[in-house]
C-alpha positions, 0 to 999 in steps of 0.5 A: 920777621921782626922780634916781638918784645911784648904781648898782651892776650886778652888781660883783666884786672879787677879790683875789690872796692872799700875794706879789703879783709878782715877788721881787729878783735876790738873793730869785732867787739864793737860792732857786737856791743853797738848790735847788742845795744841796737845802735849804729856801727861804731866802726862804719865809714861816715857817709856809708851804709855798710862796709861795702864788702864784695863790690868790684871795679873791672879796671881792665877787660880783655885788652890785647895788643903786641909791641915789636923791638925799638916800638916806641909806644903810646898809650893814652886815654882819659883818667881812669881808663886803664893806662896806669893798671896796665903799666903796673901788671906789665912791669910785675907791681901787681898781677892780672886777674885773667889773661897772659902777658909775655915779655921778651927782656928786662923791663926798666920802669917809670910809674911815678916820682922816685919809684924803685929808690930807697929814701935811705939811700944816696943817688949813688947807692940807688943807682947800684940798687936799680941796676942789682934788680934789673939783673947787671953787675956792679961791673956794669953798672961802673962803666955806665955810672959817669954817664948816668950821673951826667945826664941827671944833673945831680952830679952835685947831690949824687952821695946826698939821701934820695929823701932829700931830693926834689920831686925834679931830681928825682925825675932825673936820676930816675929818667937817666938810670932807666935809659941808661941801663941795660933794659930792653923795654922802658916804660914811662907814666907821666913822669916827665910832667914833673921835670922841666921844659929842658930837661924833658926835651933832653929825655925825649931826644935820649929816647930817640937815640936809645930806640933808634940804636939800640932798639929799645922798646919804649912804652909811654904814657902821658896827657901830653899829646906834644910828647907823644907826637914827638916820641911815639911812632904809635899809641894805643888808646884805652877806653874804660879798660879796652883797646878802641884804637891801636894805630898810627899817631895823629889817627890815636891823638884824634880818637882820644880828642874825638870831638865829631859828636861835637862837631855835628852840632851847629848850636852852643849854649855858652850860659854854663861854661864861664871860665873861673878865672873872671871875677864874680861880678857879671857885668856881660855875658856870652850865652847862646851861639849858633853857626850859620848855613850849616847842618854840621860844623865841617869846613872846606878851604875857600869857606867862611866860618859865619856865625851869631854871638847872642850877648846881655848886658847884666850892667851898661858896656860903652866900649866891648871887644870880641877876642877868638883864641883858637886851638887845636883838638888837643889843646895846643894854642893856633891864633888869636883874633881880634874881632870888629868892636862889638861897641856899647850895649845897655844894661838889661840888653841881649844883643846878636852879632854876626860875625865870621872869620877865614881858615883857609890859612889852617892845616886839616884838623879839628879845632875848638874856639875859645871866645873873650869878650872885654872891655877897654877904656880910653886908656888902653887898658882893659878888663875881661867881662866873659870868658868861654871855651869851648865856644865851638869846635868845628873840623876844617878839610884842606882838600889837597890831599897832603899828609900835614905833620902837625908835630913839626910843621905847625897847625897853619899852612901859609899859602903856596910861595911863588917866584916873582921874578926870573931874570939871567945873569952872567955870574953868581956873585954876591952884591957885597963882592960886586960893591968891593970890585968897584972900590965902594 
């Protein structure tokens, strides 16, 4: 039976909301003198009609769940759900309003940038300090001091105040002492947001190797589904403080970017969703869409996804082009597409295209597309005229009954690869070999 390193029964948190306590005797007296006077509360927040004393936030209600030895755990969902809390009242920073949390070992903890260092302090020092807490001695710690200092690349600012550190430092001397040090849970909150492409792609391998040999347990919170794919052999998703899903990971990841309510819709007012980035001045607009031949947005492969693309024209247009970015439920980039030239549309103008496109070449999955419309001139060079995204999501079902691993094998599946030719031959020898035999 496998060791169970944590459980989480039934566990609540609640928070008071504005002032908490009481205020000072000059707060008090005041207030009693603007009463007196009948004017209004001197020591009131601006904006509000009271101190708003006995309201509550249920941050968490009622999650459970259990994490078993060498579980490398994701726990996601969007802001505000209760990932955060709950690392808080895991690792001791706060306690729970109701409900029991049991832990089996030491727990080394990642919250955010820096946490658990003293600014006073050296990266040495800080590095003593954490492995003090965590219950080692400074034999201990000596003997994984070299490593840990290598694996931070600080090596160089190692005996400088950790006030002095960038945000990027901080995340790896904190990274390298949590994995390094004899904990048997970890937990990580979005702190490898802050580090760099490398960096985080050394953590994420360091995490493997310390979970796989050393049975670590590993609790990671991030918006990255990237690195949850790649470090998380399940995830946990939080929804308004409760578990609506504990499971395997791409059934988590497509919970989290659930999009079948989107999915189920086959018409896209584009009117209100023009990207910031374009300039202020309209001069075309993408506003209406509207899928063809279809009750819902679900595709099989051997289907073409057809549709219309209502545009108008606030100015006149001599050259407009229609460009597709597609990307996967969770964000990831898949392809672009150039359309057909769309061609000149006159100024006060709404024009209907129909267009469509095949992903038969695409892995099953749901995908969002993203929807450019430009305009070039004769020198090639181009200018955006509106930018939507989403435009549309739809779900595309291969149908061949293949478990498709998104984290290493892409969002496209090319077509099936087939021998051209067969023919027998004497002996297996390289034509360079041959070429040498005949003095060429």
């Amino acid at each position: 039976m496998e060791e169970l390193m944590l459980k989480i029964d039934s566990v609540s948190k609640l928070y008071k909301l504005g002032q908490i306590g009481g205020t000072t005797l000059r707060d008090e007296l005041q207030r009693k003198m603007a009463k007196l006077r009948k004017k209004e509360d001197p020591t009131m927040r601006i904006g509000t009609k009271s101190h708003q004393k006995g309201e509550t936030f249920l941050a968490l209600d009622g999650v459970s769940f259990e994490v078993k030895r060498g579980e490398r755990v994701g726990i996601i969902g969007h802001n505000g759900a209760g990932k955060s809390t709950l690392l808080k009242l895991i690792s001791r920073v706060t306690a729970p309003t109701g409900g029991v949390i049991s832990m089996n070992g030491r727990v080394a903890s990642m919250l955010e940038v820096g946490t658990g260092f003293h600014m006073e302090l050296t990266g040495r020092e800080n590095i003593y300090m954490n492995g003090a807490i965590l219950g080692m001695t400074k034999k201990e710690i000596d003997a994984k001091m070299e490593d840990i200092i290598d694996f931070s690349e600080c090596r160089q600012f190692i005996d400088t105040p950790v006030k002095r550190y960038s945000s990027g430092m901080y995340v790896k001397l904190a990274f390298s002492v949590a994995a390094h040090l004899d904990a048997e849970i970890v937990i990580m909150d979005e702190v490898l947001a802050v580090g760099d492409m490398a960096f985080q792609k050394k953590c994420l391998n360091k995490m493997n190797d310390v979970s796989r040999q050393d049975g670590r347990t590993i609790l990671y919170v991030s918006h990255n589904m990237s690195t949850v794919r790649q470090l998380c052999d399940r995830v946990v998703v939080l929804s308004h403080g409760k578990v609506i899903f504990d499971g395997d990971v791409e059934s988590g990841i497509d919970r989290y970017m659930d999009i079948r309510e989107e999915t189920s819709q086959t018409e896209f007012d584009l009117s209100g969703k023009r990207m910031l980035y374009l300039p202020a001045t309209v001069l075309a607009k993408m506003t209406y869409l509207r899928l063809l031949a279809k009750s819902k947005a679900v595709y099989a492969a051997g289907e073409r996804i057809e549709f219309c693309l209502r545009v108008h024209a606030e100015k006149t247009v001599d050259n407009m082009l229609l460009r597709m970015e597609l990307k996967y439920g969770d964000d990831s980039p898949v392809g672009t597409a150039i359309f057909a030239v769309l061609g000149a549309i006159s100024k006060g103008d709404t024009v209907e295209y129909t267009l469509s496109f095949d992903p038969s070449l695409l892995a099953s999955g749901n995908y969002k597309a993203l929807f450019v419309i430009y305009e070039m001139n004769e020198f090639g060079s181009y200018n955006d005229l509106d930018a939507v995204c989403p435009a549309f999501y739809f779900t595309f079902e291969d149908g061949r009954n293949i478990h498709w691993d998104l984290n290493h094998w892409g969002h496209v599946c090319f077509p099936d690869l087939r021998a051209v030719s067969r023919e027998l031959v004497e002996e297996a020898r390289f034509p360079k070999e041959q070429d040498a035999e005949k003095g060429v």
